[in-house]
C-alpha positions in Angstrom: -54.7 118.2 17.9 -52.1 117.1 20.6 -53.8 113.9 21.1 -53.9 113.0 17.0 -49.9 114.0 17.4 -49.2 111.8 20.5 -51.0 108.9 18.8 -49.4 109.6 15.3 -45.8 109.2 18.0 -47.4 106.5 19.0 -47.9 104.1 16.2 -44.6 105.5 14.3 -43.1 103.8 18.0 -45.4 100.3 17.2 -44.2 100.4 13.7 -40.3 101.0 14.5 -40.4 98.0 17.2 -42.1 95.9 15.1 -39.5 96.3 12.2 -36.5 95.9 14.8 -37.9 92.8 16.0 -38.7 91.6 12.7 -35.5 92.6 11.4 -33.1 91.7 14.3 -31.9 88.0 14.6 -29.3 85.9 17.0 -27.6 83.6 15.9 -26.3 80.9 18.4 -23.4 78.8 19.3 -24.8 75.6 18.2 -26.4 76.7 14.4 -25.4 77.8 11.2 -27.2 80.6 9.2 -27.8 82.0 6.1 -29.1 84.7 4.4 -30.8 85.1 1.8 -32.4 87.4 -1.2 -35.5 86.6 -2.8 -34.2 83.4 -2.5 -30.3 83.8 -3.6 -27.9 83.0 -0.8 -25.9 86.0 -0.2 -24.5 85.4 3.2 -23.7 82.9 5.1 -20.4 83.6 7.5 -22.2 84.0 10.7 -20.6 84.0 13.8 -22.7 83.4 17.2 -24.0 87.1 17.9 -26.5 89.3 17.6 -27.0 90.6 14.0 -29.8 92.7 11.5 -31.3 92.0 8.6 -33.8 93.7 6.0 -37.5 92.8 6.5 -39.6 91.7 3.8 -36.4 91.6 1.4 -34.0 89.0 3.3 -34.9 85.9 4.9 -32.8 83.5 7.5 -32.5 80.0 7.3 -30.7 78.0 10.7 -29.1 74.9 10.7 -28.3 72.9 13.8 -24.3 72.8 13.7 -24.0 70.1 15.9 -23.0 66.2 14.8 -26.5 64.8 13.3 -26.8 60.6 12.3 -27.8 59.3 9.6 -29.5 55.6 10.5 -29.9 53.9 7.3 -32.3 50.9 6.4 -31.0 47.7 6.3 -29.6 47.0 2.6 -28.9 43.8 0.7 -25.0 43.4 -0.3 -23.2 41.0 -2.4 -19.6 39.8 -0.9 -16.5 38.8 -3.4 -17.8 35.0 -1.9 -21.7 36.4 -4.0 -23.2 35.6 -0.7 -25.6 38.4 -0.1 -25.2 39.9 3.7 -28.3 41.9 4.9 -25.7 45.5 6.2 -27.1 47.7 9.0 -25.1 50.9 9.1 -25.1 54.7 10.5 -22.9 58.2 10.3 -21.9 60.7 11.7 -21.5 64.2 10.4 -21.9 67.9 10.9 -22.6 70.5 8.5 -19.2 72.3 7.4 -20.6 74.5 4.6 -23.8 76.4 5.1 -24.0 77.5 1.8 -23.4 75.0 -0.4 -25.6 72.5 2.4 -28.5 74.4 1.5 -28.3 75.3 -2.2 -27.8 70.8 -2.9 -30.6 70.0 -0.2 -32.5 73.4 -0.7 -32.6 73.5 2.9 -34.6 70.3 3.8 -32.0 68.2 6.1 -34.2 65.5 5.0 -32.5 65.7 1.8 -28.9 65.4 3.4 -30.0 62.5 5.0 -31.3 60.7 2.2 -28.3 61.8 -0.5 -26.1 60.5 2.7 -27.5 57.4 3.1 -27.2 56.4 -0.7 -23.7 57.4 -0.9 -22.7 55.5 2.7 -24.8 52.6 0.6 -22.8 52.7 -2.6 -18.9 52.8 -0.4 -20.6 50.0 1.5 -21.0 47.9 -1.4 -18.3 48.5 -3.5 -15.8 48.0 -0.7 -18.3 44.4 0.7 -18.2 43.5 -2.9 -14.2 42.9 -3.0 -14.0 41.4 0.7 -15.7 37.8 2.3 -17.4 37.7 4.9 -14.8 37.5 7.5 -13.2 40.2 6.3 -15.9 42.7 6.5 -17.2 41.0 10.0 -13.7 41.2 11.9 -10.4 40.5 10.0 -10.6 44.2 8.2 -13.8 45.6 9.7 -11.7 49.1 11.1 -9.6 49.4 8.2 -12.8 49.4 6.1 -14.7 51.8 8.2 -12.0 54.3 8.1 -11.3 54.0 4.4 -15.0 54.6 3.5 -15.4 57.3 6.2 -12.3 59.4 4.4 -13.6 59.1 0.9 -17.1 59.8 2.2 -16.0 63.2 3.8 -14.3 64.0 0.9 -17.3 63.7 -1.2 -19.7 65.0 1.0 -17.8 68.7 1.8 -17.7 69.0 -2.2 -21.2 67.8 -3.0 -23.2 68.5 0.2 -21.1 70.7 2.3 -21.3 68.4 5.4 -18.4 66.6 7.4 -18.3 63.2 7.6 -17.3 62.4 11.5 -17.7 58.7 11.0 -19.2 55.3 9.3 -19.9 52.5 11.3 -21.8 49.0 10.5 -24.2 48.4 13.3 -24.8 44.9 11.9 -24.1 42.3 9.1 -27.0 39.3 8.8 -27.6 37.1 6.2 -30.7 36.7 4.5 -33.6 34.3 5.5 -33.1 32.2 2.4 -29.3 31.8 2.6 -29.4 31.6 6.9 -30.9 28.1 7.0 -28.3 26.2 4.2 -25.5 28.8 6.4 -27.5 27.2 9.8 -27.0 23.5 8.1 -23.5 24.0 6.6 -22.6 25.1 10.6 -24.9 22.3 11.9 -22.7 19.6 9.7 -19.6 20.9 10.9 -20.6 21.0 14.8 -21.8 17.4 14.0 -18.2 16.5 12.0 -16.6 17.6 15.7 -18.9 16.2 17.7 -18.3 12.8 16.1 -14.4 13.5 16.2 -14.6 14.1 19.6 -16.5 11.0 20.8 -14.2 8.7 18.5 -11.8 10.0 20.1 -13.7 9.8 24.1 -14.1 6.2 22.6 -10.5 5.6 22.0 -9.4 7.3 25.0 -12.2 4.9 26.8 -10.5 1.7 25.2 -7.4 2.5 26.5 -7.6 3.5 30.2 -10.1 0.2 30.2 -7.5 -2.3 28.7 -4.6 -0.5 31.0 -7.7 -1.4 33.9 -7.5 -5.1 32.6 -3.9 -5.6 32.2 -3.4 -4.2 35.6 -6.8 -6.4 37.4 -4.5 -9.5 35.3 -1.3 -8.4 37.0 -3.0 -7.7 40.5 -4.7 -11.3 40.4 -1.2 -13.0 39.1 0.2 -11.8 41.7 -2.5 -12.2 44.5 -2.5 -15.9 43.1 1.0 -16.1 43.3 1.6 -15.2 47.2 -1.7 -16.7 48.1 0.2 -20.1 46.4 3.2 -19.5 48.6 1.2 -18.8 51.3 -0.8 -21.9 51.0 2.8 -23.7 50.1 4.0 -22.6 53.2 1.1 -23.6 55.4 1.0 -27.2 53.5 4.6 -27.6 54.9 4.0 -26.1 57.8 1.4 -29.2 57.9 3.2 -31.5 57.4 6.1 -30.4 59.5 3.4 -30.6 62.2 2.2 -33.8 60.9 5.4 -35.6 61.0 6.2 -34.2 64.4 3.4 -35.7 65.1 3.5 -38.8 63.6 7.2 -39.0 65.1 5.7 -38.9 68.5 2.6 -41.2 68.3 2.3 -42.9 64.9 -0.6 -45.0 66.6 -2.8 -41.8 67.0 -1.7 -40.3 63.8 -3.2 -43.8 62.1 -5.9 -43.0 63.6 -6.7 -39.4 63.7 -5.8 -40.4 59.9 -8.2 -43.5 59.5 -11.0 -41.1 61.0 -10.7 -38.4 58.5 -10.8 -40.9 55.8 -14.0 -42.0 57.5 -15.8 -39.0 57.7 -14.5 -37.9 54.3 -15.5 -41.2 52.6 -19.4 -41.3 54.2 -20.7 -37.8 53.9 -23.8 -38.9 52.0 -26.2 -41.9 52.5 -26.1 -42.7 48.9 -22.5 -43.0 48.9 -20.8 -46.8 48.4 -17.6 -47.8 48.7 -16.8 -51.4 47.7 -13.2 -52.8 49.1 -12.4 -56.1 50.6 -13.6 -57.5 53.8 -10.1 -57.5 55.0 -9.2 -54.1 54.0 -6.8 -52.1 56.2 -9.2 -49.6 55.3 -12.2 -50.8 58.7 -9.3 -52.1 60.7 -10.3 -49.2 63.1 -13.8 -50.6 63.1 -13.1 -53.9 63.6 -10.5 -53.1 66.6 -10.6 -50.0 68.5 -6.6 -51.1 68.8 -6.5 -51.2 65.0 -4.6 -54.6 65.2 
């Protein structure tokens, strides 16, 4: 009998800890819960602590509280310029509203992610569809991001109850079949300077190499110019020393003279020279005394 009673104790003990357990729950800094009734939410202001619920009646959903990102696909965009752009882009957001999160996703965070993306899409566009290219790649790019990540939070909190932390484009391409006539356009232009550039190495060229000739023109004038005065001045320098000489023994300077003109005249075998017999010209070969 007392051993029926101790293990009647017994499983009423199992029984008790097994509802506690099922029933107890923590909820922890980092999440967000809610509770709910046969599938109703019916409470979801849970602070981090330690709290009770009723088994088989209540269920608990958690949420992770912290920021999540959404990484979108690549999407194809049309600029006020209706050049397509090829727009990588991510967010940033928390959940702010339990309830309301999990009543529009019906708690599948994959939902949120996807209605996030579409809506990050749709700002994306509209605002890409009023701005060119430059605009959207630096001249406004911050502006842009800020304005969309505002009316995005707004949006979201009502419709999704999530906080929209931030919106940034990872990366604007264009497409493959508007890259290469981009590539060529770019190509031309590169070429255009190019061209510009060695017109004007050319022109730069010209110059420094006519300012080289004028200057070789003024260098030889005026080497040919002193080398003329020099030569002027040994010529009279010459014939200063000539005439001194000539002063002092005009015999010899006949015929230092008449030997020159020798030398000068018969440099070649095939040369002639046709003058009188009675020339001055062989006086010196006729007499050694030139008489």
């Amino acid at each position: 009998m007392n051993n029926n009673k101790s293990l009647f104790i017994l499983a009423l003990v199992l029984i008790g800890l097994l509802v506690l357990s099922s029933s107890a729950f923590v909820v922890k800094e980092t999440e967000k819960a809610v509770l709910l009734r046969f599938g109703e939410v019916v409470r979801t202001d849970y602070e981090p602590g330690l709290y009770f619920k009723m088994p088989l009646v209540n269920q608990l959903r958690k949420f992770d509280a912290r920021i999540q990102t959404v990484d979108s696909q690549p999407v194809r965009m049309l600029n006020s310029e209706n050049k397509f752009m090829m727009v990588d882009s991510y967010a940033k957001y928390r959940i702010f509203d339990v309830g309301r999160f999990y009543v529009a996703t019906r708690g599948d965070e994959r939902n949120a992610v996807r209605l996030l993306a579409e809506q990050i899409n749709n700002r994306l566009r509209n605002q890409f569809g009023v701005r060119d290219l430059h605009e959207v790649v630096s001249g406004q790019r911050d502006e842009l991001m800020a304005e969309i990540t505002k009316n995005l939070n707004e949006s979201a909190q009502k419709d999704l109850g999530v906080e929209v932390v931030d919106v940034r484009v990872k990366r604007i391409d264009l497409p493959p079949e508007v890259s290469e006539s981009v590539f060529q356009r770019m190509r031309a232009g590169r070429e255009l300077q190019a061209r510009d550039h060695r017109a004007k190495g050319q022109e730069a060229s010209e110059r420094i190499r006519a300012n080289a000739d004028r200057q070789k023109v003024v260098i030889e004038a005026e080497a040919y110019r002193k080398a003329e005065e020099l030569r002027g001045a040994g010529d009279a320098e010459a014939a200063k020393i000539y005439a001194q000489a000539y002063s002092a023994n005009p015999e010899f300077y006949r015929f230092s003279r008449s030997l020159t003109a020798y030398k000068e005249s018969f440099k070649d075998k095939s040369d002639m020279l046709l003058v009188e017999p009675d020339s001055q010209f062989f006086r010196y070969l006729k007499d050694p005394e030139g008489k």
